[in-house]
C-alpha positions as a printed Julia matrix, in Angstrom:
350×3 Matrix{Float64}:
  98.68   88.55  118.6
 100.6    88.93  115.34
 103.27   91.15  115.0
 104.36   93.92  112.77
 107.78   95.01  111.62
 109.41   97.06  108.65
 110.3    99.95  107.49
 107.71  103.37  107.53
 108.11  106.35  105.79
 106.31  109.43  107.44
 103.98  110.81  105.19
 102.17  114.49  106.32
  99.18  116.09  104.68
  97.52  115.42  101.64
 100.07  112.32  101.19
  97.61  109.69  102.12
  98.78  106.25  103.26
  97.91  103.82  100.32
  97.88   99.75  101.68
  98.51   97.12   99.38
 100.22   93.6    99.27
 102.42   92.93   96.36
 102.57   89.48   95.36
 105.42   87.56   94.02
 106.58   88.46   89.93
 104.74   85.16   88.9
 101.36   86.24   90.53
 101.63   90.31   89.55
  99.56   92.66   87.62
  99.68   91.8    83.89
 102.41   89.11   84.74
 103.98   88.19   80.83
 107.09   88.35   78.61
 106.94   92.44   78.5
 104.41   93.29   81.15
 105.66   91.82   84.21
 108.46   94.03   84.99
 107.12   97.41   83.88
 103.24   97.5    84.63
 103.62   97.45   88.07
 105.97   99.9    88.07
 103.49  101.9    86.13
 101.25  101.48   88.34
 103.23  102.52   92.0
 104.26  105.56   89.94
 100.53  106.35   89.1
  99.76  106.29   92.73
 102.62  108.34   93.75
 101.6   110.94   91.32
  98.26  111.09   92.86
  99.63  111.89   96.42
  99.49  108.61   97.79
 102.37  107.17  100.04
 101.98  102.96   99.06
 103.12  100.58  101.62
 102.72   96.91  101.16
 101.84   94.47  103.52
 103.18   90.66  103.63
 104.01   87.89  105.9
 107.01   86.91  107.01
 106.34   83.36  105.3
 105.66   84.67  102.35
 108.55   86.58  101.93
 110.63   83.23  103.27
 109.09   81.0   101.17
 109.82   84.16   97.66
 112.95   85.82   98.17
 112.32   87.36   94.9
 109.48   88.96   96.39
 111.75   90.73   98.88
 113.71   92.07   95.54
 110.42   93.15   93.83
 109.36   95.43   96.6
 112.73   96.78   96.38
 112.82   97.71   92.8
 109.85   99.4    93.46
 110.93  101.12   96.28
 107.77  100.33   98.47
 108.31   99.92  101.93
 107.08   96.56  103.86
 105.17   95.84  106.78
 106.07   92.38  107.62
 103.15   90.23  109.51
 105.16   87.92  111.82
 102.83   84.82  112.84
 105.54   83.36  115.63
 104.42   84.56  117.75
 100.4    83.67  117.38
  98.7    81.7   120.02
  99.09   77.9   120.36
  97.58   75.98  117.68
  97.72   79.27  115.19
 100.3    78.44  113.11
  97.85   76.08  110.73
  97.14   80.16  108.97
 100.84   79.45  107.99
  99.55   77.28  105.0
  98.05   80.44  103.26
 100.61   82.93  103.26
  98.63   85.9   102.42
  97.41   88.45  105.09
  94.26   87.36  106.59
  92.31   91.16  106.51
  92.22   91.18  110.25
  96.23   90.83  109.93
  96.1    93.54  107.2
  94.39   95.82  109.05
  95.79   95.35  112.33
  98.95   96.26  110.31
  97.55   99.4   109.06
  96.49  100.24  112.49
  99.98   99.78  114.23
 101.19  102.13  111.9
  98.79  104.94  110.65
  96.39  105.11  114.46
  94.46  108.22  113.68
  94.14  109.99  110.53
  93.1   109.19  106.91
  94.21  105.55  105.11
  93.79  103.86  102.18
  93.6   100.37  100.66
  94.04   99.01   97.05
  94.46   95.88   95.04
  98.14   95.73   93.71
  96.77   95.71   90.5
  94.74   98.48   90.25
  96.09  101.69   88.57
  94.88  105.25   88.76
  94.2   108.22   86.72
  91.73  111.05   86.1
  91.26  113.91   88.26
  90.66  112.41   91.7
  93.84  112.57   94.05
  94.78  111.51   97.46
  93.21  115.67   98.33
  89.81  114.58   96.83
  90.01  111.31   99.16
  91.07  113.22  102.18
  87.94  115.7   101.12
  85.54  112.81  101.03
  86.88  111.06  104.54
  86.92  114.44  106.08
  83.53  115.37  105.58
  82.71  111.42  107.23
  82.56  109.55  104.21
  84.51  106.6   103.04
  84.98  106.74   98.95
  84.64  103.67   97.43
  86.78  102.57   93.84
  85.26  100.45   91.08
  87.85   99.33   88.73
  87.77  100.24   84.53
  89.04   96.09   82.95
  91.51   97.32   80.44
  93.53   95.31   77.33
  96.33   97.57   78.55
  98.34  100.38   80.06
  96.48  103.43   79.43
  98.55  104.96   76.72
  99.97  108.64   77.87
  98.86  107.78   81.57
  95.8   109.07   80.58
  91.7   108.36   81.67
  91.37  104.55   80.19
  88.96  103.29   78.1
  87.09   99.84   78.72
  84.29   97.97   80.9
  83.35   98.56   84.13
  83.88   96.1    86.72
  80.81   96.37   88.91
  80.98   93.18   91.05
  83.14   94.73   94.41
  85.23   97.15   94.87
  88.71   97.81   94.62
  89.93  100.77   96.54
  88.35  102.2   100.3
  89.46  104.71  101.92
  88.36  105.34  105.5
  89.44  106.79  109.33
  92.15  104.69  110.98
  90.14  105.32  113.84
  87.24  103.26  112.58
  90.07   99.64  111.99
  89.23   98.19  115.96
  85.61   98.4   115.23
  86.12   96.85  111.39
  88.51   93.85  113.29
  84.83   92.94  115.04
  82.71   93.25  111.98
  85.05   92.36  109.05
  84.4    88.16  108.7
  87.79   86.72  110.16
  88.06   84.09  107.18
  88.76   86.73  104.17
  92.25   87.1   102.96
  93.54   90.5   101.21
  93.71   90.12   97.72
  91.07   86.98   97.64
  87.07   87.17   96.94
  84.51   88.86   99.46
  87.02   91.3   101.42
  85.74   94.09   99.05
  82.2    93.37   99.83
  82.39   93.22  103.12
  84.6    95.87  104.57
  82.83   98.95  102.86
  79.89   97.11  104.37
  81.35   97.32  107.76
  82.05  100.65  107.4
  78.18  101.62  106.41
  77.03   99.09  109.67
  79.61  101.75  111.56
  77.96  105.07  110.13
  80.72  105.43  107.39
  78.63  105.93  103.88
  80.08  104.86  100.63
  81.65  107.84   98.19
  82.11  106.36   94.62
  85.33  107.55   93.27
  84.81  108.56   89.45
  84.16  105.92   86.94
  87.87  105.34   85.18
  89.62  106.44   87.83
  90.89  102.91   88.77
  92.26  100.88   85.76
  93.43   97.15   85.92
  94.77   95.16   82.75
  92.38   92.12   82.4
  94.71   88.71   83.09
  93.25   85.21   84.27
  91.49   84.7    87.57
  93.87   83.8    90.24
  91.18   81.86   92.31
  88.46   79.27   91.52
  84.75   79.46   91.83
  85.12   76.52   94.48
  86.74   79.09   96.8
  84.63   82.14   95.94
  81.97   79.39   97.3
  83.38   78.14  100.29
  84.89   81.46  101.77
  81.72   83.0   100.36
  79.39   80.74  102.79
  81.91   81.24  105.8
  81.98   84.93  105.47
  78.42   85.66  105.38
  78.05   83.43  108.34
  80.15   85.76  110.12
  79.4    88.83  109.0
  75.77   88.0   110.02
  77.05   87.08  113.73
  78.98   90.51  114.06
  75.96   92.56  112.61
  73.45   91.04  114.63
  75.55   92.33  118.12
  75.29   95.7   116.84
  72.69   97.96  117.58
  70.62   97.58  114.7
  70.49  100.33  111.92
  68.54  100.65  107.98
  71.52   99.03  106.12
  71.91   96.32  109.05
  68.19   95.66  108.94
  68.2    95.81  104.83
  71.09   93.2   104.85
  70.25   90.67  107.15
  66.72   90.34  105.54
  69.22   90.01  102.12
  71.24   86.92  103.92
  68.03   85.65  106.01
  65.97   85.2   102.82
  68.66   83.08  100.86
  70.08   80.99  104.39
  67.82   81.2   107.05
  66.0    78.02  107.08
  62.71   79.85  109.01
  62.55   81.97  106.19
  61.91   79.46  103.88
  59.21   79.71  101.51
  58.35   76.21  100.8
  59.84   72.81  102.0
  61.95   72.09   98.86
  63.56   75.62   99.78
  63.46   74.48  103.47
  65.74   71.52  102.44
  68.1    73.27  100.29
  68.74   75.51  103.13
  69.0    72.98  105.8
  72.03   71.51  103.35
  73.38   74.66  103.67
  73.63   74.98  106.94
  75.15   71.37  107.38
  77.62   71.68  104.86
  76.24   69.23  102.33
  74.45   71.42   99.67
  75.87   71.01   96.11
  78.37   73.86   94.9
  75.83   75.07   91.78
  73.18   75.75   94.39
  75.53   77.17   97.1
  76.48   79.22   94.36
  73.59   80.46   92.94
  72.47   81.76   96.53
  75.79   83.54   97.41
  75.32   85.33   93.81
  72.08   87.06   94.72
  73.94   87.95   98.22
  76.86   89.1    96.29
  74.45   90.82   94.45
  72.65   92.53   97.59
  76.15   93.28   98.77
  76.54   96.09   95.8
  73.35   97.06   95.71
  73.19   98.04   99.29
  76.58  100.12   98.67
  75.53  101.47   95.75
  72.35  102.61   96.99
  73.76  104.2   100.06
  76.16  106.2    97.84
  73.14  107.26   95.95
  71.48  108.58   98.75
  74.91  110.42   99.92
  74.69  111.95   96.37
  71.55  112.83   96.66
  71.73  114.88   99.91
  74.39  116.81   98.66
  77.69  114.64   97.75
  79.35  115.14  101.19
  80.56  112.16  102.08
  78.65  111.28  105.42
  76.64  108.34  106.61
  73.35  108.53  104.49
  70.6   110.68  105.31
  68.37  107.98  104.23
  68.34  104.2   103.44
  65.88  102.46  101.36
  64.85   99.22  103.2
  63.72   96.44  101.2
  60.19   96.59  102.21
  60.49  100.33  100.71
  60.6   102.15  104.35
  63.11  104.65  105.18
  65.15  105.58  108.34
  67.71  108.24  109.25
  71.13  107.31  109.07
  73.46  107.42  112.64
  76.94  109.36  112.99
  80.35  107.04  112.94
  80.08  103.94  115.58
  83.35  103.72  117.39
């Protein structure tokens, strides 16, 4: 099992334990001639200022392999968690070629450090401002609810510090908040391939959560900014990772005791990859290609993009029906299935 070193501050109530992974100056937030240095630093303050307590999370290779990474979490006086792979089973140590955090290292991490209470994860590039502080997230979690943060893609730092102004970034999510009792459960649900920081984790752990009982709390629109810069991955891995995760997930949801959103997603992932669900024989074959590997990327895509789709609308649904029972923060009274049924929700799962 991997293990966890580095330095902790002790945080006590509202602080709420914020977990993030800075990566190295060349792959930060808003990374340029003028930004580099001074947007994330911008951006730790903001969450400071909201009554978080940040903490990043990296591997001991990656901090071997960027010692300037060591002396960017220093000038922003974040304390590490350092994931140390040594001492991983035989035949483990192929993970070493990606040093990022797989999210079962992540939040194994978070775990060993923050067992019971409230905690918090975030992109490294995701600011925050408005009204909603770490006491509105601890409100939310407290009354059994886990709020969920859609980002506001900005040209730049919101001048003043104040609410930004921009689009709406609709496709995941970029902040989750949740009980630290809930992370064993999430290390048997959340798909072992996803990597903190790459595509898919913020589908599928709020989605673990709402298989557990935990219902989705949207945080305020423009309360998460991020300044726009390129894409750090390529489609070909949004694919690949895409295919491997639902595969997973799918595994892990079908040992659970089934529930409305369980039910509501694996028809979702059944009817695009199930090959008995297929509608004709052309759809038959493409499915079958799936399954072995061999189907061509624009197809593979196109399939995982309705799922992706599914993914948010299932969230976004269950925080609609949270909203609509009174804005607590629990599991859903209801869920709409897809063949327009509805079913009580069930208390946390753990």
């Amino acid at each position: 099992m991997n293990g966890c070193r580095g330095v902790w501050r002790s945080v006590s109530s509202p602080t709420v334990p914020l977990f993030t992974s800075v990566p190295p100056g060349d792959e930060a937030a808003g990374s340029g001639p003028a930004a580099a240095v001074s947007l994330p630093e911008k951006i730790v303050a903001g969450w400071r200022d909201a009554g978080f307590a940040p903490v990043s999370v990296n591997t001991a290779v990656e901090l071997g392999r960027r010692p300037d990474l060591r002396q960017r979490l220093d000038s922003l006086s974040l304390p590490v968690i350092v994931v140390d792979r040594s001492g991983t089973r035989a035949g483990a140590a192929s993970d070493d070629r990606d040093p990022r955090c797989t999210m079962s290292e992540f939040l194994l991490a978070m775990h060993r450090q923050v067992p019971t209470g409230i905690v918090a994860i975030v992109n490294s590039d995701i600011g925050w401002a408005g009204a909603w502080t770490a006491q509105s997230v601890t409100d939310v979690v407290d009354a059994g609810g886990a709020p969920l943060g859609q980002r506001m893609d900005v040209p730049a730092f919101p001048p003043g510090g104040g609410v930004p102004t921009g689009v709406m970034d609709v496709h995941g999510a970029d902040f989750v908040a949740f009980p630290a009792e809930a992370i064993p459960s999430l290390l048997g649900l959340v798909p072992a391939v996803l990597r903190f920081g790459m595509p898919w984790w913020d589908h599928y752990l709020p989605l673990a959560l709402l298989m557990l009982g935990v219902g989705p709390r949207l945080v305020p629109p423009g309360t998460l900014w991020h300044v726009t810069h390129p894409q750090r991955w390529h489609m070909r891995t949004w694919g690949d990772v895409g295919l491997v995760a639902a595969r997973q997930f799918a595994a892990a949801v079908r040992a659970l005791p089934p529930n409305p959103a369980s039910r509501t997603w694996m028809r979702l992932f059944d009817g695009r990859f199930a090959p008995a669900a297929a509608v004709d024989p052309v759809d038959r074959l493409v499915r079958l290609l799936i399954e072995a590997s061999l189907c061509p990327g624009t197809l593979l895509r196109s399939r995982l993009g309705v799922l992706a789709g599914g993914n948010i609308a299932l969230l976004l649904q269950a925080a609609a029906a949270i909203a609509a029972a009174g804005g607590g923060g629990g599991p859903p009274a209801t869920v709409r299935e897809d063949d327009g049924g509805e079913a009580g929700g069930s208390g946390p799962r753990w």
